[in-house]
DRENLO-161351 format. One record per residue (C-alpha): residue number from 0; x, y, z. Coordinates in nm, 2 decimals, padded with zeros to 4 digits, always signed. Layout:
+-----+--------+--------+--------+
|   k |      x |      y |      z |
+-----+--------+--------+--------+
| NUM |      X |      Y |      Z |
...
+-----+--------+--------+--------+
END
This chain:
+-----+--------+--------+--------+
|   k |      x |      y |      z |
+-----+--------+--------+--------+
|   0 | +04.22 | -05.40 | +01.14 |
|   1 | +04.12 | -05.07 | +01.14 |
|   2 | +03.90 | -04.91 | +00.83 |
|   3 | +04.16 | -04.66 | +00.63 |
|   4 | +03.95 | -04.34 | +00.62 |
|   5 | +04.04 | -04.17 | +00.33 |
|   6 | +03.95 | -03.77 | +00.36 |
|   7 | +04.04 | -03.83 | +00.75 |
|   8 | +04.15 | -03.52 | +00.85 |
|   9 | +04.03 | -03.27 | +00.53 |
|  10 | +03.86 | -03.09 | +00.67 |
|  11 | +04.01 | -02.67 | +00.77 |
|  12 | +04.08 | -02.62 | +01.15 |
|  13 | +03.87 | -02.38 | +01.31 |
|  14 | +04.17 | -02.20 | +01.48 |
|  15 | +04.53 | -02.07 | +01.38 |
|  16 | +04.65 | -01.91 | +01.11 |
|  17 | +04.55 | -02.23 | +00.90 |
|  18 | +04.19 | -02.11 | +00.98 |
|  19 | +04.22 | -01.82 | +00.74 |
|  20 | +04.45 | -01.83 | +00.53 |
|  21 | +04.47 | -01.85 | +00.20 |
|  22 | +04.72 | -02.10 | +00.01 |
|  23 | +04.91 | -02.13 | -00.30 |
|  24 | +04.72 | -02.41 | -00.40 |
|  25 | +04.40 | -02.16 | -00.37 |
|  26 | +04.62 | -01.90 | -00.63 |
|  27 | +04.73 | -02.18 | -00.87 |
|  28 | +04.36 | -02.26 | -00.90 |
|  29 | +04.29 | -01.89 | -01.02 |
|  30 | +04.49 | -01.88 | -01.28 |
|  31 | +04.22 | -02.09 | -01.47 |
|  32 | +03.98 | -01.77 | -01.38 |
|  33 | +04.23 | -01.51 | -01.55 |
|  34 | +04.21 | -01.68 | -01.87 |
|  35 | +03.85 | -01.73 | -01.84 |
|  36 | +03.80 | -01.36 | -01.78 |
|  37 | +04.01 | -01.28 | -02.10 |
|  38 | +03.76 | -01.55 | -02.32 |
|  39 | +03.45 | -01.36 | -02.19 |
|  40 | +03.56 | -01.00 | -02.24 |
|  41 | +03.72 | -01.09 | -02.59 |
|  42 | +03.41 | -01.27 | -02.67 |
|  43 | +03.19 | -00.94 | -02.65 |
|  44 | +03.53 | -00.79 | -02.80 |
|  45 | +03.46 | -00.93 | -03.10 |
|  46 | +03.04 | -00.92 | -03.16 |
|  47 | +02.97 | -00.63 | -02.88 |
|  48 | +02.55 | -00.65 | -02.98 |
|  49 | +02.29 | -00.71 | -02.77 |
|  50 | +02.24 | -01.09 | -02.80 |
|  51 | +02.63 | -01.18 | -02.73 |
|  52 | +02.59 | -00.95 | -02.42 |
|  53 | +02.33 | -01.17 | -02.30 |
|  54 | +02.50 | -01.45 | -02.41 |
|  55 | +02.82 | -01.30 | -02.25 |
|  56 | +02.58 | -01.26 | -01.88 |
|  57 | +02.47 | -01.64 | -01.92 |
|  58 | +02.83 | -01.72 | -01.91 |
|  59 | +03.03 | -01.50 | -01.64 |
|  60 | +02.70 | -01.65 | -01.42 |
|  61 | +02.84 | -01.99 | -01.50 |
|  62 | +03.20 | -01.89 | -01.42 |
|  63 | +03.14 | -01.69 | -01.09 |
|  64 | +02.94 | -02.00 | -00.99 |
|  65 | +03.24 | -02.26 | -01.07 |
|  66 | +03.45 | -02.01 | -00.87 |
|  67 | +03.30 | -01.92 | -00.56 |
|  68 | +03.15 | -02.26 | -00.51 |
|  69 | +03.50 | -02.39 | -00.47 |
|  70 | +03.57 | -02.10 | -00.28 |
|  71 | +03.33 | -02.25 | -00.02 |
|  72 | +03.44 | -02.55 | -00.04 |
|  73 | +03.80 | -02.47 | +00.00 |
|  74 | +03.65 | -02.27 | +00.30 |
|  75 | +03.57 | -02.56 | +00.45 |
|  76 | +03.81 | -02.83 | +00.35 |
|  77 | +04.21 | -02.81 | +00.40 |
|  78 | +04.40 | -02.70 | +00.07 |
|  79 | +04.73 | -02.80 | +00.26 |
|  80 | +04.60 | -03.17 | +00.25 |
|  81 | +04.73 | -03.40 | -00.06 |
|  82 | +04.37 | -03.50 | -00.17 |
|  83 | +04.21 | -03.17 | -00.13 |
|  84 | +04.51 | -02.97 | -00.30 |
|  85 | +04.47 | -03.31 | -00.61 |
|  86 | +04.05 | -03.25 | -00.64 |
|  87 | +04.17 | -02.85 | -00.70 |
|  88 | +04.39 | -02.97 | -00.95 |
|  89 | +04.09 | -03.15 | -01.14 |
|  90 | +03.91 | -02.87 | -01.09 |
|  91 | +04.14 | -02.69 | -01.26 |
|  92 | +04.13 | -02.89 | -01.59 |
|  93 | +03.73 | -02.90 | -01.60 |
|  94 | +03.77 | -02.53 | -01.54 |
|  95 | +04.09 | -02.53 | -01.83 |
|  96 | +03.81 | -02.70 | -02.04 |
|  97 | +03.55 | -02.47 | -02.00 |
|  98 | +03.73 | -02.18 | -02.03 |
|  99 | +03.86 | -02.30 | -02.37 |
| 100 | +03.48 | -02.33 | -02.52 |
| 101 | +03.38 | -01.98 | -02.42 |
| 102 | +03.41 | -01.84 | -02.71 |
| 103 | +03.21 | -02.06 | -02.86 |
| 104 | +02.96 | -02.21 | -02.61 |
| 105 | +02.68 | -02.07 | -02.80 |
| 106 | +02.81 | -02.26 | -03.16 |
| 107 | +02.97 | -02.53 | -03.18 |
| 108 | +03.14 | -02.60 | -02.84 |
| 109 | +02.86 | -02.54 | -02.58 |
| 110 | +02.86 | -02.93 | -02.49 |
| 111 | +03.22 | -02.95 | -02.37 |
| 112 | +03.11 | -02.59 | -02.20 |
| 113 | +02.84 | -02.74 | -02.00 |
| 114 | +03.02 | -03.10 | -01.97 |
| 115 | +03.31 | -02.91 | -01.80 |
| 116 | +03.13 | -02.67 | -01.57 |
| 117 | +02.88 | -02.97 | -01.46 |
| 118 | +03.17 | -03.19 | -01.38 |
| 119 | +03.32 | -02.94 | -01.17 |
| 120 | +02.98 | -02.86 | -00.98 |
| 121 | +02.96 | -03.23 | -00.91 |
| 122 | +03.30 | -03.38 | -00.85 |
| 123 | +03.35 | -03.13 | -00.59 |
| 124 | +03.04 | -03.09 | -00.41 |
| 125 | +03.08 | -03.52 | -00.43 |
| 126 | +03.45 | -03.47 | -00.26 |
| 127 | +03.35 | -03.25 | -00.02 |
| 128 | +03.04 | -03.52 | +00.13 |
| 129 | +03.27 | -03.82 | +00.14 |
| 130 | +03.54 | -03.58 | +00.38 |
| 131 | +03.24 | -03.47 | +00.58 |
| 132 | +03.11 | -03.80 | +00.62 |
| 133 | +03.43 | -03.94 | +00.70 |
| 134 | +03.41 | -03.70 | +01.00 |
| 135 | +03.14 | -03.76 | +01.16 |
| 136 | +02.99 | -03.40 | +01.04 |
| 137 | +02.65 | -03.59 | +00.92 |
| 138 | +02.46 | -03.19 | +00.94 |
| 139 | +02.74 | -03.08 | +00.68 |
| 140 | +02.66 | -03.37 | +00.49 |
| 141 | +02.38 | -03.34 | +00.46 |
| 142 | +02.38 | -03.01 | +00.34 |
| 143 | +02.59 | -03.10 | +00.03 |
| 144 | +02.34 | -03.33 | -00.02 |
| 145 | +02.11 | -03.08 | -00.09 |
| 146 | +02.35 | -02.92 | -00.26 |
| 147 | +02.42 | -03.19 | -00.51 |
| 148 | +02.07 | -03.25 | -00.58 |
| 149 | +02.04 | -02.88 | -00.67 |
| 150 | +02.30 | -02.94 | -00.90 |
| 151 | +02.24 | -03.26 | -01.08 |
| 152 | +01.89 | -03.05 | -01.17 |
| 153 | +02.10 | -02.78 | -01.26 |
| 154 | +02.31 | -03.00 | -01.47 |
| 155 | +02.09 | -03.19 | -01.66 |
| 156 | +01.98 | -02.87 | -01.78 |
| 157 | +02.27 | -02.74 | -01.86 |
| 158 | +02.42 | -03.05 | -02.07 |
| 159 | +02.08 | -03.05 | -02.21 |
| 160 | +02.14 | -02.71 | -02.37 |
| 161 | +02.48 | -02.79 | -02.45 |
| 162 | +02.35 | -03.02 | -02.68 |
| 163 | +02.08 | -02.78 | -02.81 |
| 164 | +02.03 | -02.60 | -03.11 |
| 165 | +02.15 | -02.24 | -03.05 |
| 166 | +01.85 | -02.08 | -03.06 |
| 167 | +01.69 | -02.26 | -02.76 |
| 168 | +02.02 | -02.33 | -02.59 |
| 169 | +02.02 | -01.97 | -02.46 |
| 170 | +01.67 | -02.03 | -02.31 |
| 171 | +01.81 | -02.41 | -02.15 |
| 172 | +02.08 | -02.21 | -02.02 |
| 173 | +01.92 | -01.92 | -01.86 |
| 174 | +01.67 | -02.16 | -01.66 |
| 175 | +01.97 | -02.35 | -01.55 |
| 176 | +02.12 | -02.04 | -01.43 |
| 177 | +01.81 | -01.94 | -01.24 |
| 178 | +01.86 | -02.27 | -01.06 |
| 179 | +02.24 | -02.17 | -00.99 |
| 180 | +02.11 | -01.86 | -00.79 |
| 181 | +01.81 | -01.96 | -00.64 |
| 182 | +01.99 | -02.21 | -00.48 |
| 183 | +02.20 | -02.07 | -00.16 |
| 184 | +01.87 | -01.82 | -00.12 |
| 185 | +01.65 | -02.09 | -00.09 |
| 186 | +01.92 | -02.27 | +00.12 |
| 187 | +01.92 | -02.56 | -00.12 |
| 188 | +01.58 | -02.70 | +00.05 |
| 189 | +01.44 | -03.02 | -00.08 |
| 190 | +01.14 | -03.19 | -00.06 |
| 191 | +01.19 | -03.43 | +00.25 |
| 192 | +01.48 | -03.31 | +00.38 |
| 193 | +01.40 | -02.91 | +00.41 |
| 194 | +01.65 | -02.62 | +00.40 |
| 195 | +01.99 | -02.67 | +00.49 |
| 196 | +02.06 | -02.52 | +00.89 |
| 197 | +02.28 | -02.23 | +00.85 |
| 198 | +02.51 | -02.34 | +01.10 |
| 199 | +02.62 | -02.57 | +00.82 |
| 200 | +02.72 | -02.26 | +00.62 |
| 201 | +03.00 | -02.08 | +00.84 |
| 202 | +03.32 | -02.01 | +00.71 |
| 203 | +03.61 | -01.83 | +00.80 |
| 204 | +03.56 | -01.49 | +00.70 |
| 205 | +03.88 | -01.32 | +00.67 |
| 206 | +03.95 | -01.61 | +00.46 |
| 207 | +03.67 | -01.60 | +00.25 |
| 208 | +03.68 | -01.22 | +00.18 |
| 209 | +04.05 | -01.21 | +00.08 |
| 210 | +03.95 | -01.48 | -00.16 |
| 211 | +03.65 | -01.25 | -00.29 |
| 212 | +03.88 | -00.96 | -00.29 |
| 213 | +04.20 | -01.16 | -00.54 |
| 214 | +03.94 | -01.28 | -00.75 |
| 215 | +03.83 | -00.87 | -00.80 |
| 216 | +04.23 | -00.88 | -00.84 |
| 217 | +04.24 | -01.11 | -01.14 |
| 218 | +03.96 | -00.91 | -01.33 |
| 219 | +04.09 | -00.59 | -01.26 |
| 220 | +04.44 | -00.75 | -01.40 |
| 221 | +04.24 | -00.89 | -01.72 |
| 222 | +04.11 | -00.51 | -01.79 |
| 223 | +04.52 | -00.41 | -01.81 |
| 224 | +04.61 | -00.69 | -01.98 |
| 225 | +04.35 | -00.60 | -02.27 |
| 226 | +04.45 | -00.23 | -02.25 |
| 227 | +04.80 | -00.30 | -02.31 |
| 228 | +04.80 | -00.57 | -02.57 |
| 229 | +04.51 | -00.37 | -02.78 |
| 230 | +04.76 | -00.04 | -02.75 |
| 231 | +05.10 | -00.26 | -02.80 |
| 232 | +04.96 | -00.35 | -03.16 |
| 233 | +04.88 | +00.01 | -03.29 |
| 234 | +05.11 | +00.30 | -03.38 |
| 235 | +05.14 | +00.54 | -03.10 |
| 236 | +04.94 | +00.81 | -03.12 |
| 237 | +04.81 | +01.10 | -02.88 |
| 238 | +04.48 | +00.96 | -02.90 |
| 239 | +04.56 | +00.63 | -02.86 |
| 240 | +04.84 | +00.77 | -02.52 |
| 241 | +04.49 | +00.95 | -02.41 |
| 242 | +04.27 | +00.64 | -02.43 |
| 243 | +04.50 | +00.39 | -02.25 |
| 244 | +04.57 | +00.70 | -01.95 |
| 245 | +04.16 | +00.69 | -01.95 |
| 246 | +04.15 | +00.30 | -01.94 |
| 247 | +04.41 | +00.27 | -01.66 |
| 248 | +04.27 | +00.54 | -01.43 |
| 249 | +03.92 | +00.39 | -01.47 |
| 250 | +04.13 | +00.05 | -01.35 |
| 251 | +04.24 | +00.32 | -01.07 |
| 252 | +03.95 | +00.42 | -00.94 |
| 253 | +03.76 | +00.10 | -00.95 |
| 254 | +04.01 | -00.09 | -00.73 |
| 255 | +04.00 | +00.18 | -00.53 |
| 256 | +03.65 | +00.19 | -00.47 |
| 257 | +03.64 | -00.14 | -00.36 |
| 258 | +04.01 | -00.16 | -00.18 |
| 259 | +04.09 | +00.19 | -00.03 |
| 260 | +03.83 | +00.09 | +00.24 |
| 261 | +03.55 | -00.11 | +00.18 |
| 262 | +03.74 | -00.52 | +00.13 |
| 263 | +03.87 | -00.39 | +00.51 |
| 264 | +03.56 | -00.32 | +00.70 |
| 265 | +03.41 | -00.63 | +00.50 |
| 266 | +03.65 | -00.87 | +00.65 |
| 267 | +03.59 | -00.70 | +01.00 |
| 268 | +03.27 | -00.77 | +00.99 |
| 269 | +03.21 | -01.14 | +00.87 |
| 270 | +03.46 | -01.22 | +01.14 |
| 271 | +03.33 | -01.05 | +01.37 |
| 272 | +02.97 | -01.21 | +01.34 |
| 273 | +02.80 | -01.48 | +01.42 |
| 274 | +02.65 | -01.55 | +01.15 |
| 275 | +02.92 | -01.59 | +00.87 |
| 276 | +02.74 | -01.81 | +00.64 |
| 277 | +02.45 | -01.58 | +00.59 |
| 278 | +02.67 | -01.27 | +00.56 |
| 279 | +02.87 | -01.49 | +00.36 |
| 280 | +02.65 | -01.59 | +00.10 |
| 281 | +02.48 | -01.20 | +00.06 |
| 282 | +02.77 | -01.02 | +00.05 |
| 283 | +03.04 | -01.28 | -00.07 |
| 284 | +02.84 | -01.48 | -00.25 |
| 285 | +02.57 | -01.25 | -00.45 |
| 286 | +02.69 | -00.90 | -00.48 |
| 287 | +03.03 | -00.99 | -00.65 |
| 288 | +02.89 | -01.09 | -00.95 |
| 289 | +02.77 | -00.71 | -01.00 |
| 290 | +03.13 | -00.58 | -00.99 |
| 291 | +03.25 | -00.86 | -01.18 |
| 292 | +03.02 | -00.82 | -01.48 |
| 293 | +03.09 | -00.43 | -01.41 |
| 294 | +03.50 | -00.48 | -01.44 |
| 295 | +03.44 | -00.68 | -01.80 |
| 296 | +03.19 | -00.46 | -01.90 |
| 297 | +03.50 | -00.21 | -01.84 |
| 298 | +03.74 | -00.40 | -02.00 |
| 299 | +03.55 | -00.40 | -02.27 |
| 300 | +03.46 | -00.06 | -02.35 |
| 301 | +03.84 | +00.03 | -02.27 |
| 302 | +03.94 | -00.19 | -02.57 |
| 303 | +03.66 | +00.01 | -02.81 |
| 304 | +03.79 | +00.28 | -02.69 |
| 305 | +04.15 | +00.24 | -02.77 |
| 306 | +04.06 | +00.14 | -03.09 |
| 307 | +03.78 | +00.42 | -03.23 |
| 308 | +03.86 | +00.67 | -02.97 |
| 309 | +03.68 | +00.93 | -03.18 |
| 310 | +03.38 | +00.65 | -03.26 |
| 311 | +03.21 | +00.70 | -03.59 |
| 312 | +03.21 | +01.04 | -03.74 |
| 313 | +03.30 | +01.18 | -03.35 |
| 314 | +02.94 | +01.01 | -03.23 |
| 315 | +02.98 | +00.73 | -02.97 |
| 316 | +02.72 | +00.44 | -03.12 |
| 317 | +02.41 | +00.32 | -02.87 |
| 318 | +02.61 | +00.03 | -02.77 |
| 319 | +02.93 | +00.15 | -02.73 |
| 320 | +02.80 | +00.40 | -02.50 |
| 321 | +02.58 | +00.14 | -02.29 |
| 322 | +02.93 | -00.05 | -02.25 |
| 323 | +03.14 | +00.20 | -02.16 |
| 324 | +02.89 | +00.41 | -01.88 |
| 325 | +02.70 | +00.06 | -01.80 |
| 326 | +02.99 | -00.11 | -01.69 |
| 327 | +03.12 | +00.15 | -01.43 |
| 328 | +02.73 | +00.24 | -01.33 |
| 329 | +02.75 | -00.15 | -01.23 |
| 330 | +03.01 | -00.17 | -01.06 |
| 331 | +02.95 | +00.15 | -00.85 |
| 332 | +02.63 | -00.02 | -00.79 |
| 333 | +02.77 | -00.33 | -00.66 |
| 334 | +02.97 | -00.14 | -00.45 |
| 335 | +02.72 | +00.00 | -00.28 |
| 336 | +02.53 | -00.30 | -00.20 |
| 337 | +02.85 | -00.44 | -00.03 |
| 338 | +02.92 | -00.14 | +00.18 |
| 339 | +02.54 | -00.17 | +00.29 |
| 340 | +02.55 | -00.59 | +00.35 |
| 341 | +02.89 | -00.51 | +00.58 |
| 342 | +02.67 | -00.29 | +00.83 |
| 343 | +02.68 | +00.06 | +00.62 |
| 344 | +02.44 | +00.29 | +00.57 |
| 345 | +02.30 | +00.38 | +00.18 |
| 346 | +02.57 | +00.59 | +00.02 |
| 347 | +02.41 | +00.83 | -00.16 |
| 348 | +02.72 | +00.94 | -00.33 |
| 349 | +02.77 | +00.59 | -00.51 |
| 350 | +02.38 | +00.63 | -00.60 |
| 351 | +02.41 | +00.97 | -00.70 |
| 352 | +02.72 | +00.84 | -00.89 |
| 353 | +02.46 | +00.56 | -01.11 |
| 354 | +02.25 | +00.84 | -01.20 |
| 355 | +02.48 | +01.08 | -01.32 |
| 356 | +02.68 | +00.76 | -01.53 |
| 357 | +02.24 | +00.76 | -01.68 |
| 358 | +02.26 | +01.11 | -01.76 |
| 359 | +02.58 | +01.05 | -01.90 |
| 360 | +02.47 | +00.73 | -02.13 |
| 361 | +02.18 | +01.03 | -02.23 |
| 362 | +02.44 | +01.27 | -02.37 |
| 363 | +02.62 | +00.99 | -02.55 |
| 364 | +02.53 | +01.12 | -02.91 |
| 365 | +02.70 | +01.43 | -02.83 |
| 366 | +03.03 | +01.28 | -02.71 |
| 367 | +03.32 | +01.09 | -02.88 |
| 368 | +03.40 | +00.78 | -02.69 |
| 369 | +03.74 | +00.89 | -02.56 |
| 370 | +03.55 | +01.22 | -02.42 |
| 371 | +03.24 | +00.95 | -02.27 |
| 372 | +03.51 | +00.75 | -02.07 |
| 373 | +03.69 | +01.05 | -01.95 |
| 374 | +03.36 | +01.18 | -01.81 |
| 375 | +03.27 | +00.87 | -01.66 |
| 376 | +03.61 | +00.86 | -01.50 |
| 377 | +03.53 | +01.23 | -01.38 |
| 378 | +03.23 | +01.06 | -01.21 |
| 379 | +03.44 | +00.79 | -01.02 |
| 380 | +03.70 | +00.99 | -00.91 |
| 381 | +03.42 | +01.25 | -00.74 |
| 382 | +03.29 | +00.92 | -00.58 |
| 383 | +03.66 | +00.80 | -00.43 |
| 384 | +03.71 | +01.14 | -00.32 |
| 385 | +03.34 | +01.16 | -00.12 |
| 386 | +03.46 | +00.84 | +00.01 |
| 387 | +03.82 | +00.95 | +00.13 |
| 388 | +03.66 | +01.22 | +00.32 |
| 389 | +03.39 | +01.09 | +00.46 |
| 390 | +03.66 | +00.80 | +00.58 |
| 391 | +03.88 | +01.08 | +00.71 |
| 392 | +03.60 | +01.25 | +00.91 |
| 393 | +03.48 | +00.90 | +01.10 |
| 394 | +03.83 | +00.79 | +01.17 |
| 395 | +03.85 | +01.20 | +01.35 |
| 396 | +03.52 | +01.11 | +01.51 |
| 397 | +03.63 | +00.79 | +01.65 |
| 398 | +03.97 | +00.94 | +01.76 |
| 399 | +03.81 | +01.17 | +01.94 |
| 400 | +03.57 | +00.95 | +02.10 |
| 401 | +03.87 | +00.75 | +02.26 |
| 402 | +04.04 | +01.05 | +02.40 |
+-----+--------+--------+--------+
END
């Protein structure tokens, strides 16, 4: 009798709309990542100083990872397929578990932190060899082999810390990190077996920038969702109407910096390359994690904000300040990184845009923290609108070219 193959069949076709597109399993799966977004922002929330922000970094590293790693996986296996769409599922309760400890990872819960986010690293880079194997794809294999060795040395480190004493858990953690990024940049290589080929790392690219682009969705959402629920439990006020208008236009104009053009001529050109897994892992992979750490950063100052609007005898404190211009300086950053890794040139109007959000962190002192966030808004908005027009003017340009 025939051997019953197990994953026969897992894996994503190449063509069709199946290629590309994203399923409801995929969104179910997110829904961990919202709350997990809400744990990290409350957590600086609550102790906004310098050591919970780093703790705070240590932490959205270790979520991004959990996320776009399935991502990739995902990319490559089919979500519509009982087992793949059941190892999501499990995914989802490591990442439920993890999620659940954030707030304290760095106390007294940073073992089932590390337990959960190394059991999701493993169990899926593990799934995703046995359904590569079973197909004969022995190159893609053997890339997650590398992979999973990357990550048991990654996770050792991790549980390790989990288990630490605080004060050199943050230390643990920060090395396992490192080993997190370096990873994909070093293409996983291995003594023995070498880097991984990156024709082992293409992926559909419309497929994996729509799934970039809703997990931008989700922290953008987290950022309302603290706005309203911070202004819901206060007595309405002018101030307080003034700083929830600043925090939602802020929302505004971020999605807008990254949606109004730039996720569009992203997708156009991962799919149109030939390389996808290189683009893939730069601009998909990488940069994200700027404009994610810029959006909580965001969410953040938005909820200091609605609740000292005029800060502390009308002076917005050091780190208040850092929060609140940091977090959009970030993001406008990692916005401009994207636009260059899709084919763009250096926009000196996002760049100009980081410097005047320094100038503004400068002047702080002199403003309340409601006046500080309207500024920095002041700053985005000049950026969308540079954008919108020099959008308009190349669309004319090309329009005329055609005639």
């Amino acid at each position: 009798m025939p051997r019953t193959r197990f994953t026969s069949n897992l894996l994503r076709p190449t063509t069709g709309d199946e290629s590309h597109r994203v399923t409801f399993v995929e969104l179910f799966f997110d829904l961990v990542f919202v709350f997990a977004i809400t744990q990290l922002s409350h957590s600086l929330i609550d102790e906004p100083t310098l050591l919970r922000f780093a703790e705070v970094l240590i932490l959205v590293g270790a979520v991004w990872w959990a996320w776009v790693d399935t991502t990739w996986v995902a990319n490559w296996l089919n979500p519509e397929r009982g087992a793949v769409r059941a190892m999501l599922i499990v995914l989802m309760l490591f990442g439920l578990l993890m999620s659940s400890a954030i707030p304290e990872a760095f106390t007294d819960k940073g073992w089932l932190f590390a337990i959960a986010f190394v059991a999701m690293q493993l169990s899926r880079t593990t799934f995703a060899y046995f359904s590569f194997v079973e197909q004969g794809r022995r190159e893609n294999a053997l890339n997650v082999v590398r992979i999973i060795t990357w990550y048991v040395t990654s996770g050792a480190l991790w549980i390790t810390g989990g288990f630490a004493e605080p004060e050199q858990r943050i230390w643990i953690w920060v090395i396992a990190l490192a080993i997190e990024c370096l990873g994909p940049a070093a293409r996983f290589w291995v003594p023995g077996m070498g880097k991984s080929p990156m024709e082992t790392w293409e992926v559909s690219g419309e497929h994996m920038a729509e799934r970039v682009g809703l997990f931008f969705i989700i922290a953008l959402g987290e950022s309302i969702i603290v706005t309203g629920s911070v202004f819901s439990a206060q007595p309405v006020s002018w101030e307080g109407l003034a700083a929830l208008l600043a925090a939602f236009v802020g929302t505004v104009l971020l999605w807008l910096l990254y949606f109004a053009h730039g996720e569009r001529s992203g997708s156009a050109y991962i799919t149109g390359a030939e390389s996808s897994g290189s683009i893939a892992r730069a601009t998909y992979t990488y940069i994200p994690i700027l404009m994610v750490i810029g959006i909580v950063l965001t969410a953040v100052g938005d909820d200091l904000v609605l609740a000292h609007p005029f800060g502390h005898h009308g002076e917005t404190g050091t780190g208040t300040a850092a929060i609140i211009t940091g977090g959009a300086a970030i993001y406008l950053f990692g916005t401009t990184l994207f636009k260059r890794s899709v084919g763009g040139p250096w926009l000196l109007p996002h760049l100009l845009g980081v410097v005047a959000l320094a100038v503004l962190f400068g002047f702080a002192g002199l403003l309340n923290p409601l006046a500080l966030t309207w500024l920095v808004n002041v700053v985005l908005l000049t950026v969308v609108v540079i954008d919108e027009w020099r959008y308009s003017r190349m669309v004319a340009s090309e329009a005329m070219q055609l005639e």
